[in-house]
N, C-alpha and C positions, 0 to 999 in steps of 0.2 A: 331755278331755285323755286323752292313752296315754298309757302307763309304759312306759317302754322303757329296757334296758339294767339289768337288775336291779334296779327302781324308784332310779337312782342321777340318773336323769334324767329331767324328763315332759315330753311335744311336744302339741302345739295343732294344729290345722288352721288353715292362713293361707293367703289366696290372691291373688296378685300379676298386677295385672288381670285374666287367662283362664284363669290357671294355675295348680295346688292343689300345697300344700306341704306337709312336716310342720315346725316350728320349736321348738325350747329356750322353753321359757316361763322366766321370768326377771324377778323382782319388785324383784333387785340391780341391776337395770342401765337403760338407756334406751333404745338402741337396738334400731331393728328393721332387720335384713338378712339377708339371703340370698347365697347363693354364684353368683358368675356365670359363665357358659361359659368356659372357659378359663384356667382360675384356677391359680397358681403354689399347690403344696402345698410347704410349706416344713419342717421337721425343727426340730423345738421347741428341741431340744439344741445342735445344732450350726449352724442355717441353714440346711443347703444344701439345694437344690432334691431332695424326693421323690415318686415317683411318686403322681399323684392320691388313690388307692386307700387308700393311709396315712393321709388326712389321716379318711375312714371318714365324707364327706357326704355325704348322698341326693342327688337330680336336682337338675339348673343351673336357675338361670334364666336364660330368653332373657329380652330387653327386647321390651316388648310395642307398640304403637301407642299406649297410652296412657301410655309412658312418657316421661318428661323428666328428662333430665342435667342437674344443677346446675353452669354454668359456672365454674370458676374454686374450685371446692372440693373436698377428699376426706376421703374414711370412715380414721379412724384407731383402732385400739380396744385396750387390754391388758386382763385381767382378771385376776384375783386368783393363778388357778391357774399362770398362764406365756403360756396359749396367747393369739396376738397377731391381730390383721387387719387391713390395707389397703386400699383400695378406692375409688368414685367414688359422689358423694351423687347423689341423683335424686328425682324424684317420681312415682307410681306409684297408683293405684290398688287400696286392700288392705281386704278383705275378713277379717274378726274375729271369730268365733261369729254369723253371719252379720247384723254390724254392717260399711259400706262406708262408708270414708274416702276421699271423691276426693282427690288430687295429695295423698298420706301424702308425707313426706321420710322418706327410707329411704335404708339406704347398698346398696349391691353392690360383694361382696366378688372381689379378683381376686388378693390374694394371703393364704394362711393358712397359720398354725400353730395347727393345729387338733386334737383327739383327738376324732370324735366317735362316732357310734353308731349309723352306717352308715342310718341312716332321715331326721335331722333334716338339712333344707338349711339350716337358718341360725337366727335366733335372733328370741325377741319380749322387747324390754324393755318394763319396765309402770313405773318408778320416775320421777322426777322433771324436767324440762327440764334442769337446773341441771348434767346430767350425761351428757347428751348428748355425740358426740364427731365431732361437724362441726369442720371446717379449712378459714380461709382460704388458696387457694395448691393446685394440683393434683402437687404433688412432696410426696410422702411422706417423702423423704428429706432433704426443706429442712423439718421440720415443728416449728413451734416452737408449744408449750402455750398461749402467751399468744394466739394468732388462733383459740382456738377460737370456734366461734357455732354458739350455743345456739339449739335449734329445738322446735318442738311435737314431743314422743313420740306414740304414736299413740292411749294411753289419753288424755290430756290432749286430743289433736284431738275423741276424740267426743264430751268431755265439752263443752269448747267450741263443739262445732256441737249441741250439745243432741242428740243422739243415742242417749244413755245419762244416767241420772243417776251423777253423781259419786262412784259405789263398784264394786268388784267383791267378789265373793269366791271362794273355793279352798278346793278340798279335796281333795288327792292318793290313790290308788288304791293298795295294796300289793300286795304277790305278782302284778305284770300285769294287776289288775284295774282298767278306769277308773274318773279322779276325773272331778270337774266344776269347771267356771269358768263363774261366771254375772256378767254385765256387768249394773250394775243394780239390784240386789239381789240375794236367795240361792239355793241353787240348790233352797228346795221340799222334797218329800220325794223326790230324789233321794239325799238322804244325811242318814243317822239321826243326830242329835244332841240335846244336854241344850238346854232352851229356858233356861237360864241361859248367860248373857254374859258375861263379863267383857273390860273398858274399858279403854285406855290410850291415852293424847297421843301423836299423830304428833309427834318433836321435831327439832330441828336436830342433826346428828349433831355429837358431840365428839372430836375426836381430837386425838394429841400429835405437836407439829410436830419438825423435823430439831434442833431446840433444846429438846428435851424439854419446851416449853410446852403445856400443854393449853386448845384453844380452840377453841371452839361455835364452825360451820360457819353465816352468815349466811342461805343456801338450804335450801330442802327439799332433797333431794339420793337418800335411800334410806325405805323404812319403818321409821323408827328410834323406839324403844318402850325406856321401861324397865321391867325385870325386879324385882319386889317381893324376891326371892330363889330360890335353887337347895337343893332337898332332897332328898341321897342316904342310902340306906341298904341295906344287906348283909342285909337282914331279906329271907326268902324269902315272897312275898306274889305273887298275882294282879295284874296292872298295871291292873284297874277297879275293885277290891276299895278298900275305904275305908283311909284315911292308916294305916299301922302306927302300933301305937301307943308303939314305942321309934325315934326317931328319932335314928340315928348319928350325923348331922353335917348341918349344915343354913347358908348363909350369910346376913345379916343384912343386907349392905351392897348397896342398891339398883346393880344392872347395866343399864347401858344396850347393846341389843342392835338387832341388826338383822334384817327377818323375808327372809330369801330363799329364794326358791324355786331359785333356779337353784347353789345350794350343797346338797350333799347332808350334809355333818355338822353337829354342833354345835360349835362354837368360841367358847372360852367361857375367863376369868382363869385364868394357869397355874396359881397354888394350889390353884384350886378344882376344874381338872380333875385336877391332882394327887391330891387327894382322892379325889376321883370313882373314877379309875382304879384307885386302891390296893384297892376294898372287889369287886372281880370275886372269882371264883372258878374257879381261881388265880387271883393279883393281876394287871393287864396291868403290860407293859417296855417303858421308855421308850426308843427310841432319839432320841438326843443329834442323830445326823447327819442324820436327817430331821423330827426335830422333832415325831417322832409315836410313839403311842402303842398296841402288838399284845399280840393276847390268841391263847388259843387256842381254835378253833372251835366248842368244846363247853365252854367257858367260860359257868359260873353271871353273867348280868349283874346290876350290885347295880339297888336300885328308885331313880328318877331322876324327879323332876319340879320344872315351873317355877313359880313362881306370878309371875300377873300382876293386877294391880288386886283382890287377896287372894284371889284363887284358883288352887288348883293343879291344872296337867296335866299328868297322872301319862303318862310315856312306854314302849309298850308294849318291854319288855326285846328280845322278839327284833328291833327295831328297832336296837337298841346295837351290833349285832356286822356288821360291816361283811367282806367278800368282798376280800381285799389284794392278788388278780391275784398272789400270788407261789408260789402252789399251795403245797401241804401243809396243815399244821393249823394253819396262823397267821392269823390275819381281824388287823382294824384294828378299833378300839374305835373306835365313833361319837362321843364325845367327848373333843377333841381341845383343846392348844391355841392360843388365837388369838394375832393378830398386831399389831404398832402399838395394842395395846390396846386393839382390837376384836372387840366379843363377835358371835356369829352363830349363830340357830336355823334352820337348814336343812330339810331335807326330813323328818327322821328329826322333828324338832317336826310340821312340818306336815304330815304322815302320820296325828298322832291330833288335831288342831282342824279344826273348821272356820273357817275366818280370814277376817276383812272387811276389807278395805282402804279406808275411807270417808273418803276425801280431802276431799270435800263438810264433813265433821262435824270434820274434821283430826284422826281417832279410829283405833285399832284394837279389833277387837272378834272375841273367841275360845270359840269352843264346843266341848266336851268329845264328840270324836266316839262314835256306842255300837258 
């Protein structure tokens, strides 16, 4: 894996029958696509058609001889953040940590609103079939939710052709240094860790419907884990140093979260980042109109960690202070909060674990990076 873009984002090598890429690794999502020759760059804000260069994607893909158009369907995709894509499904030929899925289904993107980071062409989802975002019907603009069809992702394809066993794991790079993704099992002594694990049930995610009902999700859907508790504190301590021994504020009430890579903050119960935010040094300030939470740059971050399956990973502080693109001395506090009542450990988590995704075991399992 590269880090690129301030480690706010990490890109994978993928290769689209003859032709190398860089792509968004992305554990939230399912899909895998790439941008195609001549693609409408769309303006997030407003719609209207902008010049390619904005939209800030690496090289197109041509379609190769090994590729195959899916008749009568299209790539439709939102994500969490705004940015949206359009496009035609096909089957392709793609090559993985040099694991090769012949006829992968893949989408190609030909129209985007996109922000990205001028290296990545497209994206790799690793999360579950269930969320996949195939369309019957090649008009985008006739696209109605209910004809989606749910197809093999491209992790689920190698596991099914036995090509890999049924796990991967991650482990992100900081300050531009690469991480590693090993298909398989882990990545070895590529990356130092405690030989202690800690465990957690892959689950069906929970969330509250447009009637305020809250109700488990029938499908696998994301790698959804719950969180034993969150423990902040304003005590000035080394972030590998053992637990201080006065603990500020600490919550009780088990959180179900989601593990993605392709999210760079923590999103996590307003109360609790409430809390959280209050104990910087100076306090960080909420703004109301975006929903988010700035400190200032040389802001003391309090000490932050998660515990899972009764263990806690302690999150390294300069990690917490995030770069807000609005220059001066204002950053964005790495925790943030979430939204429709879903909690989510981003990159800023998976920056100090190493993290198994063991689908096979229907398990997550988390080591204390050194």
């Amino acid at each position: 894996i590269l880090a690129a873009a301030r480690d706010v984002v990490y890109l994978v090598p993928i290769q689209f029958g003859n032709q190398s890429f860089l792509s968004v690794l992305d554990t939230g999502s399912s899909d895998t696509w790439l941008v195609g020759p001549d693609y409408d760059c769309i303006d997030l804000f407003d719609g209207a058609t902008i010049p390619d260069f904005e939209c800030r994607l690496g090289p197109q893909y041509n379609t190769t001889s090994t590729f195959n158009q899916i008749p009568e369907q299209h790539f439709k995709i939102a994500y969490a953040d705004g940015e949206f894509l359009n496009g035609i499904m096909g089957r392709e030929d793609v090559t993985l940590a040099g694991i090769t899925v012949p006829q992968q289904t893949v989408g190609i993107v030909n129209y985007a609103a996109w922000m990205g980071d001028e290296q990545s062409s497209g994206l790799v989802g690793l999360a579950y079939p269930s969320i996949t975002r195939a369309y019957a019907g090649n008009n985008t603009q006739q696209h109605i939710k209910s004809m989606n069809i749910a197809y093999s992702p491209i992790f689920t394809s190698m596991t099914r052709l036995n090509l890999t066993a049924p796990l991967f794991s991650l482990a992100l790079g900081r300050d531009g240094k690469p991480g590693v993704l090993a298909f398989g099992g882990l990545p070895g002594g590529a990356v130092r860790h405690s030989p202690k694990f800690a465990r957690a049930s892959i689950e069906f995610l929970t969330m509250s419907g447009a009637d305020g009902v809250i109700r488990a999700q029938t499908e696998y859907q994301m790698y959804t884990i719950t969180a034993d508790s969150f423990i902040f504190s304003a005590k000035k301590a080394r972030y590998l140093s053992k637990t201080p021994k006065v603990l500020l504020q600490s919550t009780s009430t088990p959180t179900q979260i989601i593990i993605d890579s392709g999210t760079t903050m923590l999103f996590l119960p307003f109360n609790t980042t409430k809390a959280i935010n209050a104990l910087w040094s100076p306090p960080a300030h909420y703004n109301e109109d975006s929903r988010t939470y700035f400190v200032h740059c040389n802001a003391t971050a309090p000490r932050f960690g998660v515990t899972i399956g009764g263990q806690t990973f302690w999150i390294n502080p300069n990690d917490l202070i995030q770069d807000a693109d609005i220059g001066g001395k204002i950053c964005m506090s790495g925790i943030q909060p979430g939204s429709d009542g879903i909690s989510v450990l981003g990159d800023i988590f998976l920056k100090n674990v190493l993290a198994v995704f063991d689908v096979g075991a229907g398990e997550m399992r988390f080591a204390a990076r050194r």
